[in-house]
N, C-alpha and C positions, 0 to 999 in steps of 0.2 A: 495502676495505669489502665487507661483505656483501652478495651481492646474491640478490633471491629473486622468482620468481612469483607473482606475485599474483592475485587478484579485482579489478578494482575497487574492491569495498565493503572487501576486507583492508586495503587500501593505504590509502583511509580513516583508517579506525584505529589502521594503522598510525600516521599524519602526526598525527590526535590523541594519541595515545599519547605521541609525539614532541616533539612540541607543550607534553608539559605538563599537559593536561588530568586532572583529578581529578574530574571529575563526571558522569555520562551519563543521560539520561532517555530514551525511547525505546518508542513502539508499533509491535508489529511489524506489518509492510505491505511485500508485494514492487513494486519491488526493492530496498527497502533493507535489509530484517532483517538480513543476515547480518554489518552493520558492527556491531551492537551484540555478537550472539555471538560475532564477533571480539577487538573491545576487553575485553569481560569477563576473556579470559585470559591480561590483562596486571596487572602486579602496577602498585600503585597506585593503580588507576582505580577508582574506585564506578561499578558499570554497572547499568540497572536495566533495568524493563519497566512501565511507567507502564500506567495503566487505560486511559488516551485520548491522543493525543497533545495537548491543552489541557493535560492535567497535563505533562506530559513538557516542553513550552517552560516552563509556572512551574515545573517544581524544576530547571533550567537558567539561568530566572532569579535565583531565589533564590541559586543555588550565583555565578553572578557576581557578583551584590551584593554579598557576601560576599568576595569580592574571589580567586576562581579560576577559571580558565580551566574552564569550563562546554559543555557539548552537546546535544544534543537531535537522534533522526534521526526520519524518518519518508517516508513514498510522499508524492507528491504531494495526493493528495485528504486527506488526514492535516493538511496546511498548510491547508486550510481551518477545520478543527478549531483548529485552535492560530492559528488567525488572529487570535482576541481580545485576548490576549497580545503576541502576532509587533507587529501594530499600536502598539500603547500603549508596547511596549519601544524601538524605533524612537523614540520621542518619548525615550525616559528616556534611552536609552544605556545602557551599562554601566560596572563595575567593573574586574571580572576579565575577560578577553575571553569570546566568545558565539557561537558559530558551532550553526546551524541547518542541518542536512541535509537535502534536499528531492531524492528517487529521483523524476522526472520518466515516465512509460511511454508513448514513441512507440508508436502500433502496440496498443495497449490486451491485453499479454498478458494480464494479469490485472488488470483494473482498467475501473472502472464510465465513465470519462470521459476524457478525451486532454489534460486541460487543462494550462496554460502555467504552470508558477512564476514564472519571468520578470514574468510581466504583474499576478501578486498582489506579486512582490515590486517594481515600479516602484508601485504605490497604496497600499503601505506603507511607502514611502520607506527600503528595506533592500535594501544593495549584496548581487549576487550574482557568484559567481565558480563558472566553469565548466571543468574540466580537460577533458582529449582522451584521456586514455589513465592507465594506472595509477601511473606515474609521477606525474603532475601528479597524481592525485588525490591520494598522499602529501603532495605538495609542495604544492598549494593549499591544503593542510587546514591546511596550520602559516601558510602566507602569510593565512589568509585569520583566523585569533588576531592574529595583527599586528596588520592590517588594523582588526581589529575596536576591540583598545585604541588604535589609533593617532588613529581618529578617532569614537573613542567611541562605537562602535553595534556591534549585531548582525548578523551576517554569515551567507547562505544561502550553502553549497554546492550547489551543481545538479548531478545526475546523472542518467545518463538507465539505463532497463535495460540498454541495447548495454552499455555502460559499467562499469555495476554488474557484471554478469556474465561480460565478459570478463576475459583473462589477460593480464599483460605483465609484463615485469620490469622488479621495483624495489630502488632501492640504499637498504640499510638503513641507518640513522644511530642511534645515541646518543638516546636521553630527557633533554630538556633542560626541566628545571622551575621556572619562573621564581619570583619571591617573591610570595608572595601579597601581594594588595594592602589596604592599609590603609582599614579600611572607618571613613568618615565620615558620617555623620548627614548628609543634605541633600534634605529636602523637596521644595524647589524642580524636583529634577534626577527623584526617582523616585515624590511622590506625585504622580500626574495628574489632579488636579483641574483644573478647567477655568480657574483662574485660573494656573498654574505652565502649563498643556499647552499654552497660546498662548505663551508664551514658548519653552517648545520648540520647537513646532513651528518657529519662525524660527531655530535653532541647525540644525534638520533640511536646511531649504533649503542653509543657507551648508555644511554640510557634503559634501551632494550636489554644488554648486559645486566646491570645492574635490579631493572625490574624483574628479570629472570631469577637472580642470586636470590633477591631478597623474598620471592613468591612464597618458601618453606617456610617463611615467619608471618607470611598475611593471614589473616583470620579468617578470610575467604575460600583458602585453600585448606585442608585439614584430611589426614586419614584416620578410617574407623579400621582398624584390624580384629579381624575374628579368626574364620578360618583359613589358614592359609593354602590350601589346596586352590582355590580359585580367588583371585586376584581384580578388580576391576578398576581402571581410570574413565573417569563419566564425566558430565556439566551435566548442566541446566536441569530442564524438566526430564531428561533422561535416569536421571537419578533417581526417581520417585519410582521407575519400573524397575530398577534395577535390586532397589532394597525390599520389593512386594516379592522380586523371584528369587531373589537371592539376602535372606536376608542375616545368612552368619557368614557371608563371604568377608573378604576383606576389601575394602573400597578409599580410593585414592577420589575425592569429590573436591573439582576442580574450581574455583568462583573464580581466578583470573587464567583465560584459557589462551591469550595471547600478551606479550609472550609467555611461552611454556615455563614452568619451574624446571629447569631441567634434574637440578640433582635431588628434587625430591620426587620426583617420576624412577629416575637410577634407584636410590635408596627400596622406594615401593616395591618395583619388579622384582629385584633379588632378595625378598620377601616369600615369594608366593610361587607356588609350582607353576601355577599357568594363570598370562594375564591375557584381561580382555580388555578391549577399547569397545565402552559403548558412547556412539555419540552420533547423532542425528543429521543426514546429508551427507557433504564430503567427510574424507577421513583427513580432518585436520589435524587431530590431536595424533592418530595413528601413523601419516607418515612422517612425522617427525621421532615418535618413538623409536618406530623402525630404524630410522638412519643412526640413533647411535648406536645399534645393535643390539637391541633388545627384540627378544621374540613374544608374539605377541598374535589374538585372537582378534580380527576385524570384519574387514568389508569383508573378506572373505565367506563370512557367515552370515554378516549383517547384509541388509539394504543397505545402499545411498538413495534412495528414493523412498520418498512422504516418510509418514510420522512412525515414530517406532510404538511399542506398545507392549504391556508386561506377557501378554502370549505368544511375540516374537520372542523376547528373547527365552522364554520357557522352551519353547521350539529349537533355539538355534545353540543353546547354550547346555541344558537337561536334557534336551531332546524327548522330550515331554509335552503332550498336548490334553487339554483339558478334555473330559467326555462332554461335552455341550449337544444337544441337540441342535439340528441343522435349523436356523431361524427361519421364520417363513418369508417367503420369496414377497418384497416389496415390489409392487410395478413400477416401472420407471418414470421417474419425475423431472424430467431436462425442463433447465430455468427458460424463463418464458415473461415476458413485457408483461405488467402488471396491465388488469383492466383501467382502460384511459389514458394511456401513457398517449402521448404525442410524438413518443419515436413509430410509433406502429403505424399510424399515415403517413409518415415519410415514407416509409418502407414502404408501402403499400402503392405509393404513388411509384417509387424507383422500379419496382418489382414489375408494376404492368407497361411501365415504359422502356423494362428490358436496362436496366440502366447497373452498374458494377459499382459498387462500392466501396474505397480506401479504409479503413477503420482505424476506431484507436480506442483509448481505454477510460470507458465507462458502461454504464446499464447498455448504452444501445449497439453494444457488441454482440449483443442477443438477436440484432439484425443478420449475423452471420446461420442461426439456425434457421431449424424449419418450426412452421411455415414460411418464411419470411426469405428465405435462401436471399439475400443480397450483399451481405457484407464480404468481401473477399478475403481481406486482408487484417490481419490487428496486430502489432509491433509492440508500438510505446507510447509513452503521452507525448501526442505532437507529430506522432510521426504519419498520419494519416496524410499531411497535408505535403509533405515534405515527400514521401513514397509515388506522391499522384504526380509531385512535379518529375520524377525520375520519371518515369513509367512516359511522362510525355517529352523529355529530352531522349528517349530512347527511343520511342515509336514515333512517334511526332503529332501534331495537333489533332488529328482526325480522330486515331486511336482512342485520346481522352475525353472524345465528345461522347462515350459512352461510358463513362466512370465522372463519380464524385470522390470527393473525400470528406467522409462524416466525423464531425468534431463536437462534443458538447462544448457549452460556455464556460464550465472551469478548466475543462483540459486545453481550450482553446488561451486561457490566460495564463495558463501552465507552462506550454510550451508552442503551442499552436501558431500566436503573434510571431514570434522568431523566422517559424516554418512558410507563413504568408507572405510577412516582406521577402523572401526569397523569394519566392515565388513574382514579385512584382519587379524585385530587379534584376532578374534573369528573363525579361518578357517572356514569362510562359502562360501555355494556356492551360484550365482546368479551372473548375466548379469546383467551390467551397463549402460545403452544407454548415451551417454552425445550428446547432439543435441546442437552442436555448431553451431549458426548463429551470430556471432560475436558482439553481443548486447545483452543490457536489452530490449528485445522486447516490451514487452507486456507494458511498463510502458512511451515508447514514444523513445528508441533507445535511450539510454543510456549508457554513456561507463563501465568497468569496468576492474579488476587485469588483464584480462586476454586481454586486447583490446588493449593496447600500447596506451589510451588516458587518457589523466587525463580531469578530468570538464570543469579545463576553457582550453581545447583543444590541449592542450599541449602535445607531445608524453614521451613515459615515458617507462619503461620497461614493456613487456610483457611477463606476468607469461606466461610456456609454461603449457597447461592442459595433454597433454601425458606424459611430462619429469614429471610434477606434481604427477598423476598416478603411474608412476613406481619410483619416489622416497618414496614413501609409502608404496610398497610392492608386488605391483599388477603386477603378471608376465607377465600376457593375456592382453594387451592392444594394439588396432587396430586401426588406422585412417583410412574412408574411405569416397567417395564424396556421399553425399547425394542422389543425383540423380540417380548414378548407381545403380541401384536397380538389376542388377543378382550378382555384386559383396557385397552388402549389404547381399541380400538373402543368400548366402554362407556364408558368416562371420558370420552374426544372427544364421545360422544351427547348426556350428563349432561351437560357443563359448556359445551359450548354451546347448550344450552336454558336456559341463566341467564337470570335479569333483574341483570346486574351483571360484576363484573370476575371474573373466574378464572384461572391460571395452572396451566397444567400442563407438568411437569421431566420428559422423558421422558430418562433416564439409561440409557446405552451408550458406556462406551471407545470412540475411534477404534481402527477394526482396524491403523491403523499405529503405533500408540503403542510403545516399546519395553519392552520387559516384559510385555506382552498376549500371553498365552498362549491359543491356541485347542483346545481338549482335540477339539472332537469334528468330523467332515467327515461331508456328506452323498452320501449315494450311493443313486443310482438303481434301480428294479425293474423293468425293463425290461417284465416279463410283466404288470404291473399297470395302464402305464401307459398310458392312454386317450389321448390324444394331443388333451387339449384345451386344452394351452399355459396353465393358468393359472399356472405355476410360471414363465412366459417373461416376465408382463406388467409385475412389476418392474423387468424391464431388467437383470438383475445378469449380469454378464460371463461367470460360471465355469460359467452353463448355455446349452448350444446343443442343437441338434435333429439327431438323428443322420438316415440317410436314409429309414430306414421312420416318423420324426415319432416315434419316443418319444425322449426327453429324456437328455442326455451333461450329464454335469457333470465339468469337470473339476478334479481334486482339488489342483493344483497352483496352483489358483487361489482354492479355495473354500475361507472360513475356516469353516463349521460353526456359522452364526448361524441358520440353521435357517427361513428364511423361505421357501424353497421349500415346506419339507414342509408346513410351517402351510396354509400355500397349496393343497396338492396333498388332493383329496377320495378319493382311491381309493388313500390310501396305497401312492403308489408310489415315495415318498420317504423312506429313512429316515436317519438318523443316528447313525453309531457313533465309537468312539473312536480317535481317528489311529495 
C-alpha cells in the first residue's frame, strides 16, 4: 500500500474521501480550512464553501437525508454558529451518515476564545471521536461514518491545531462507496416538532447508553498496560506527550471521548496505584471520572489553558525538568497589517478623524493595535455591526456619529447581512465600514458569495455587496478606493453625520491575492524630507528610519499603494514604476 505524509487536515479528507463521502459544506476558519481544500481535489466529492458555517451543517444535513454520506468542517467557535442545527440533528439522527468537523485551537493562535467542543458536544448529545496523530485522523474519519449510520446520529470529529497542522505518515487505501440509502418519508424521526422531539429525545438517551456500553469493544478505544504504579486516561494529540514521558506507564487512549466508556474507565482505574487525566482545555474526561468516584490526578496539576506539552507534564507529573539552557530572548514581534494592505488607510483616515471603531473577525482587527489604536471592540463574525447598533439604542444617535463598525466582505456575508437589516429595521443610526479586499483574508485567501469563485475554482455568480445593501433598505451606501484617503476622509465626515443608517464599500485587493499586480514602488527623497515621521505613523513595515531620521523604504517589501506619499506634506515621497 501507499503510504504518504500528511497534514492532519489532508488525512482528514483523506478518510472522508475513503469513506465514501459525496457531499461537503464548510466555512473557512483555522485550523480547519485546509481539509476542505484538500478534499475538493478528489474526484467525486461535491466540496463547497458555505456563507456561515449554520449553512454548511444544513446542506450536510440535507445531503444525509438524502441518504449520502455528508460533511461539514469548521474552527471551533464556527460550532457555535451551526449549533442550531448540530442540536435538533442529534434529536433526528440521520440517513446517510454525518460527520461534523470541529478544529479545536489550544493556545488561541488565531482565534477569539479557547473553548471546549467536547463540552458543546456532551449538551447536544453528539458522540465525539478524537485521533492522536494523522494516521488516526484518516482512520477516525471513516470510523466515525460507521459510527454515525450504526447508531443513527451525527458524529464530531475533534481536532485540535497541533493536530491539524502537523505531519505523519499515512497508509493510503481505496475509496469505498457504499450504496446510498433509500430515503423514506418519516416525520416522526426528522420533523421536530415538539410533539415527535420528546420522542426522540428518549431514543437520544438509550443511544448515549448503549454507545457508552459498547466503547470497551470500539477499536478506537484500547488500553496499553505496562506499569502499573502510574495510570493514564488521554485523547487526542495528548497522547503523543504522554507516551515521550511516560513511556512504561499504563495508558487508557481514548478515540471516542463522548460519550465516555464508562466501565472501561472503572475496569482501568482499579488497575493502577494512581491515575492521571491528561487532556487538553476543560476537564471533560476528568469530571466525569470523578463523579463515579474514582480518584484521580488532574486540573489540579494540569493547566486548562493552551496547549499541553511533553515538559508539562515531566514537571507536573516526575516532577522533573529538563537542564536546557535559557533560550535567547526574541524581541517582540506583535502582528501588524502587511505592506499595502488597504485596511491601513482606513485606519489612518478613522485615527486622524478621532473616529472609534466596532470590530469583528478578520486581518483588520489588527486596527485595534498600535500604531493604529482604533479598533475598540472585536466579539464574533457579525457582530461588529450589531454591537454599534446597541451602543446607539443605548446612547442615542450622537454618540454614534463618532464610531463605525468595521466589517470585511466575507464576515459581512457571514453574518454581517443579518446584523444590517436590523439595523435598518429598527431605524438606527450608525456607519457601516465594509472593507472589501476580495477574499477571506485572514484564514489563507479564500473565496466567497461575493468573489465570482466557487472552491474548486470555478467562476460562478458574484453577489454584488452594494446592490446587496440597497436591496435591504440602506439609502446611504458609497463605494470608494481604499487608498484614496482625501475622498474616503470626506465620505467618512458626510456619512457619519447622518440621522440614519449608511454603508460605506471601501474597495482594495488584498496585496496577497494571486494575480494582483503592483505596477508602481515608492521611494524616498531623502533631500526633501523633514523628519517629521508622519509617513511612520501607519505602522507599515517596508518604512524604517535611516540614522540621520529621514525615511528608508524598503522596496522589497513595499507594494506601491502609495500611502506614505499621501501622507508625506513636503513631498518627499514619490512613486514610480517597478
Amino acid at each position: 500500500m501507499e503510504k504518504k505524509i500528511m497534514l492532519g487536515n489532508e488525512a482528514i479528507a483523506r478518510g472522508a474521501w475513503e469513506a465514501g463521502v459525496k457531499v461537503s459544506s464548510a466555512y473557512p476558519g483555522t485550523p480547519s480550512t485546509e481539509i476542505s481544500e484538500s478534499l475538493v481535489k478528489y474526484d467525486g466529492v461535491y466540496a463547497e464553501w458555505a456563507p456561515n458555517e449554520k449553512v454548511a451543517t444544513e446542506v450536510a444535513i440535507g445531503a444525509c437525508i438524502s441518504g449520502v454520506r455528508s460533511m461539514c468542517c469548521m474552527k471551533h467557535v464556527g460550532v457555535n454558529v451551526a449549533s442550531d442545527p448540530l442540536y435538533t440533528m442529534s434529536y433526528g439522527g440521520v440517513n446517510g451518515g454525518m460527520v461534523l468537523v470541529a478544529a479545536d485551537d489550544p493556545g488561541l493562535y488565531s482565534s477569539q476564545n479557547e473553548q471546549d467542543t467536547r463540552a458543546v458536544a456532551r449538551a447536544a448529545h453528539v458522540p465525539v471521536v478524537e485521533p492522536s496523530d494523522s494516521q488516526e485522523a484518516k482512520d477516525f474519519m471513516k470510523y466515525a461514518f460507521e459510527l454515525s449510520e450504526k447508531y443513527d446520529t451525527p458524529v464530531i470529529l475533534r481536532t485540535t491545531t497541533r493536530l491539524s497542522h502537523s505531519q505523519g505518515l499515512v497508509t493510503l487505501e481505496d475509496r469505498v462507496v457504499p450504496e446510498d440509502k433509500p430515503y423514506e418519508r418519516n416525520p416522526a424521526k426528522f420533523v421536530m416538532m415538539p410533539g415527535n422531539a420528546k420522542g426522540r429525545h428518549i431514543y437520544v438517551e438509550k443511544r448515549e447508553l448503549a454507545m457508552a456500553a459498547d466503547g470497551a469493544d470500539m477499536p478506537i478505544n484500547r488500553v496499553e498496560m505496562g506499569d502499573t504504579k502510574i495510570g493514564v486516561i488521554t485523547c487526542g494529540i495528548e497522547y503523543q506527550y504522554v507516551k515521550e514521558v511516560l513511556p512504561s506507564a499504563s495508558v487508557l487512549k481514548l478515540g471516542l471521548v463522548n460519550p465516555l466508556p464508562k466501565q472501561m474507565i472503572l475496569d482501568f482505574a482499579a488497575k493502577v496505584d494512581e491515575l492521571y487525566i491528561v487532556e487538553e482545555l476543560d476537564p471533560i474526561i476528568e469530571e466525569q471520572v470523578r463523579s463515579w468516584g474514582i480518584t484521580c490526578h488532574g486540573k489540579e496539576i494540569f493547566t486548562v489553558q493552551g496547549e499541553y506539552s511533553a515538559n508539562m507534564l515531566r514537571k507536573a507529573v516526575l516532577h522533573e525538568e529538563l537542564d536546557l539552557e535559557t533560550p535567547a530572548q526574541v524581541p517582540a514581534r506583535p502582528p501588524i497589517l502587511c505592506p499595502g494592505c488597504p485596511h491601513r488607510s482606513v485606519y489612518t483616515v478613522l485615527k486622524k478623524l478621532g473616529i472609534h471603531a466596532a470590530g469583528d473577525i478578520g486581518c483588520y482587527t489588527l486596527g485595534a493595535v498600535a500604531p493604529l489604536n482604533v479598533v475598540d471592540t472585536t466579539i464574533c463574525m457579525g457582530a461588529s455591526i450589531s454591537s454599534l447598533h446597541g451602543m446607539e439604542k443605548a446612547k442615542g444617535k450622537d454618540y454614534v456619529k463618532k464610531w463605525v463598525a468595521v466589517i470585511g466582505d466575507s464576515t459581512f456575508m457571514h453574518t454581517g447581512v443579518n446584523s444590517l437589516m436590523n439595523m435598518v429595521y429598527n431605524q438606527a443610526t450608525g456607519t457601516v465600514m465594509i472593507l472589501d479586499n476580495s477574499t477571506t483574508g485572514m484564514t489563507g485567501h479564500q473565496d466567497h458569495a461575493a468573489t465570482g469563485k466557487m472552491l474548486n475554482g470555478e467562476p460562478t455568480y458574484a453577489i454584488n455587496i452594494y446592490n446587496l445593501c440597497k436591496a435591504i433598505g440602506v439609502a446611504n451606501v458609497v463605494e470608494v478606493n481604499a487608498f484614496d484617503t482625501v475622498e474616503l476622509e470626506r465620505i467618512v465626515k458626510e456619512e457619519t453625520a447622518r440621522d440614519g443608517v449608511s454603508v460605506i464599500i471601501t474597495k482594495s485587493p488584498c496585496v496577497l491575492l494571486k494575480g494582483n499586480v503592483f505596477p508602481n514602488k515608492c521611494v524616498p527623497i531623502p533631500e526633501k524630507c523633514k523628519k517629521c515621521g508622519m509617513c511612520l505613523r501607519p505602522g507599515c513595515p517596508a518604512l524604517t528610519k535611516n540614522e540621520d531620521g529621514t525615511i528608508a523604504i524598503d522596496e522589497t517589501m513595499c507594494n506601491g499603494c502609495g500611502l506614505c506619499k499621501q501622507l508625506c506634506k513636503f513631498d518627499a515621497i514619490q512613486t514610480e514604476k517597478k
